[in-house]
C-alpha positions in Angstrom: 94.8 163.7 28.9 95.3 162.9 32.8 92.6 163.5 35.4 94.3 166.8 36.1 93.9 168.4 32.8 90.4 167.1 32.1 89.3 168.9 35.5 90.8 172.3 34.3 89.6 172.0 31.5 85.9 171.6 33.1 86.6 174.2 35.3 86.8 176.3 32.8 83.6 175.6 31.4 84.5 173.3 28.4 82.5 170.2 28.6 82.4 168.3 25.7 85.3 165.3 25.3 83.4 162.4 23.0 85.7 159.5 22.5 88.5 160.7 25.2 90.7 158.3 26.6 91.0 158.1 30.4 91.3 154.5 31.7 92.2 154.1 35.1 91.6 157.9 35.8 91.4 158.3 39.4 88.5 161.2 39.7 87.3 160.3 43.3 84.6 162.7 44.2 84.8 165.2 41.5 82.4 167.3 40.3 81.5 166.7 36.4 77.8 167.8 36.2 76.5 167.7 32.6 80.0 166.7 31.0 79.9 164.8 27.6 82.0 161.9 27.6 80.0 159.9 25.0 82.0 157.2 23.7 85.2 157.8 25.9 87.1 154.8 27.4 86.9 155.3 31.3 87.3 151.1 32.0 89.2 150.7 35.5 88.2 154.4 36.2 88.0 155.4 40.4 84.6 157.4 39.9 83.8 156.7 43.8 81.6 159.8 44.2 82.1 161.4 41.6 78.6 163.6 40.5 78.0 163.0 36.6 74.0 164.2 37.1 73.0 164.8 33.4 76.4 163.9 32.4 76.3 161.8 28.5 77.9 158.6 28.8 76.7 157.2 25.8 78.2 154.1 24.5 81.0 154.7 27.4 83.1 152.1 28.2 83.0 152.1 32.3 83.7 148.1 32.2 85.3 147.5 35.4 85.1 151.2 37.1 84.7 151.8 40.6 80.8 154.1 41.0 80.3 153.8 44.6 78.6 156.7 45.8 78.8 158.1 42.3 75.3 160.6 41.5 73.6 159.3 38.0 71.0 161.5 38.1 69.2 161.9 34.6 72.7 160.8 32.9 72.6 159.1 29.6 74.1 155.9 29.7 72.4 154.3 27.0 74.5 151.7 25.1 77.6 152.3 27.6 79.6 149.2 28.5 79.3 148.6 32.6 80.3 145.1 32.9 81.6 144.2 36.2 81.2 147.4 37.5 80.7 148.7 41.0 77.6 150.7 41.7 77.6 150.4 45.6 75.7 153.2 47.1 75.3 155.5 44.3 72.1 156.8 43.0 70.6 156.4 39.3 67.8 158.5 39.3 66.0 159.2 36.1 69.0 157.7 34.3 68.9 155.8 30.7 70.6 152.9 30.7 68.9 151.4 27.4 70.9 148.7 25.7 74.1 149.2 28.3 76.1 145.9 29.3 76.2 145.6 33.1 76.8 141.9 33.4 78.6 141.2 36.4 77.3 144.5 38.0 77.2 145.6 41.7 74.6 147.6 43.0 75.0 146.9 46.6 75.3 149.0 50.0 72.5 151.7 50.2 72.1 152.1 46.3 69.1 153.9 45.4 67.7 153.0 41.5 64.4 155.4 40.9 62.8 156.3 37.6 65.3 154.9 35.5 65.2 152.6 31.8 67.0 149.6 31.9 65.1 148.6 28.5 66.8 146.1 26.7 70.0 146.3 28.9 72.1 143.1 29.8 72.1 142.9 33.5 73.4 139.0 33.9 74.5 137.7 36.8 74.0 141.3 38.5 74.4 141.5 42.3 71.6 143.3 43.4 72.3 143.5 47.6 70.5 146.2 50.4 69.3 148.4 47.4 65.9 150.2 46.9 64.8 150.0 43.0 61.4 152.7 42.0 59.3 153.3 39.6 61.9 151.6 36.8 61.5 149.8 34.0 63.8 146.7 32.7 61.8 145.9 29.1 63.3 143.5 27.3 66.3 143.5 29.3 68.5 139.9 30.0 68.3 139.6 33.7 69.6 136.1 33.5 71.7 134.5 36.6 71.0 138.3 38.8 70.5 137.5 42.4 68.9 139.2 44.9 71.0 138.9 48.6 69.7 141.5 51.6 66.9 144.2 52.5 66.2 144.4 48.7 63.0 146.7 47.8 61.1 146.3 44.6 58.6 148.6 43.7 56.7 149.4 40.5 58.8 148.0 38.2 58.1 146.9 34.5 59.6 143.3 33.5 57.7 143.0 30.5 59.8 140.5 28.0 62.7 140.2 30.4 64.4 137.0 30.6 65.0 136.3 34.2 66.6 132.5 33.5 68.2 131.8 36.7 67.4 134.4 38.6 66.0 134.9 42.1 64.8 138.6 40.9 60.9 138.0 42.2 61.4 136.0 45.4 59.8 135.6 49.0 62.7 137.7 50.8 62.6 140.9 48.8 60.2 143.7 49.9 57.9 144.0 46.9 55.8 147.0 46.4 52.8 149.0 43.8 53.2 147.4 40.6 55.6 144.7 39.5 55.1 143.9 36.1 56.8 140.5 35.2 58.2 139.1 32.0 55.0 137.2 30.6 53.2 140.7 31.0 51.4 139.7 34.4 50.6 142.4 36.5 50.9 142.1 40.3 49.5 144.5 42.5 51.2 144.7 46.0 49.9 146.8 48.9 52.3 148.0 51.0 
């Protein structure tokens, strides 16, 4: 299936395509609210603002897609595979990301992360650059090697268990906010 089939196809109303193949699909900007693409192989994929808001992307592979400016509101992207992936400017709001793979990750530009679980997700060596991340929880999660670069806000988040080896997650430089919850269970308390 080609991107041109696959948006007929949702145009029509269907929605469901588990397990489809599509790498290196250009589908710049589309519109694929509350598709199920669980399990489908969309590595190398253009997604560059593309809307999947309550889209299922479980156990997806995205490694190596282009996201910018993509909308990830409320999707499931629990055990997907995001490695080396490009999130700059999108938003994940409210999205589960439980047990994905985003090692190598960018979330850069003016990338909004708000509500979402990261629990026991591998982040390592994420890029993390000019990027606001609310109210969001990273239990368990391998943060190892992330860095931090830019007008980075942190604001309630849950760290509890994390391993942050090598990271410069919870630095002077970073705008820290509410609650911050680190690995060892401490609670800090920020007033903004």
């Amino acid at each position: 299936m080609d991107a041109e089939e696959l948006l007929k196809k949702y145009a029509t109303g269907e929605r469901n395509f588990p397990g489809i193949r599509l790498r290196g699909i250009f589908l710049d900007n589309a519109d694929l609210r509350e598709i199920n693409l669980s399990g489908a192989d969309l590595s190398g994929s253009d997604l560059c603002g593309t809307k999947l808001n309550r889209a299922n992307l479980s156990g997806a592979n995205l490694s190596g897609a282009v996201l910018c400016g993509a909308r990830l509101e409320e999707t499931n992207l629990s055990g997907a595979n995001l490695r080396g992936v490009n999130l700059g400017d999108s938003r994940i709001i409210n999205a589960n990301l439980t047990k994905a793979n985003l090692d190598g990750a960018f979330f850069v530009g003016e990338t909004v992360v708000q509500g979402s679980n990261f629990d026991g997700a591998s982040l390592r060596g994420v890029h993390l650059e000019t990027i606001d991340i609310v109210r969001t929880t990273f239990r368990d999660a391998i943060l190892d090697g992330s860095v931090i670069n830019g007008d980075t806000a942190l604001e309630d988040l849950d760290l509890t268990g994390a391993s942050c080896k090598g990271s410069n997650l919870v630095e002077l430089g970073c705008a820290l906010g509410g609650i911050i919850i680190l690995p060892d269970g401490q609670q800090i308390d920020v007033l903004i």
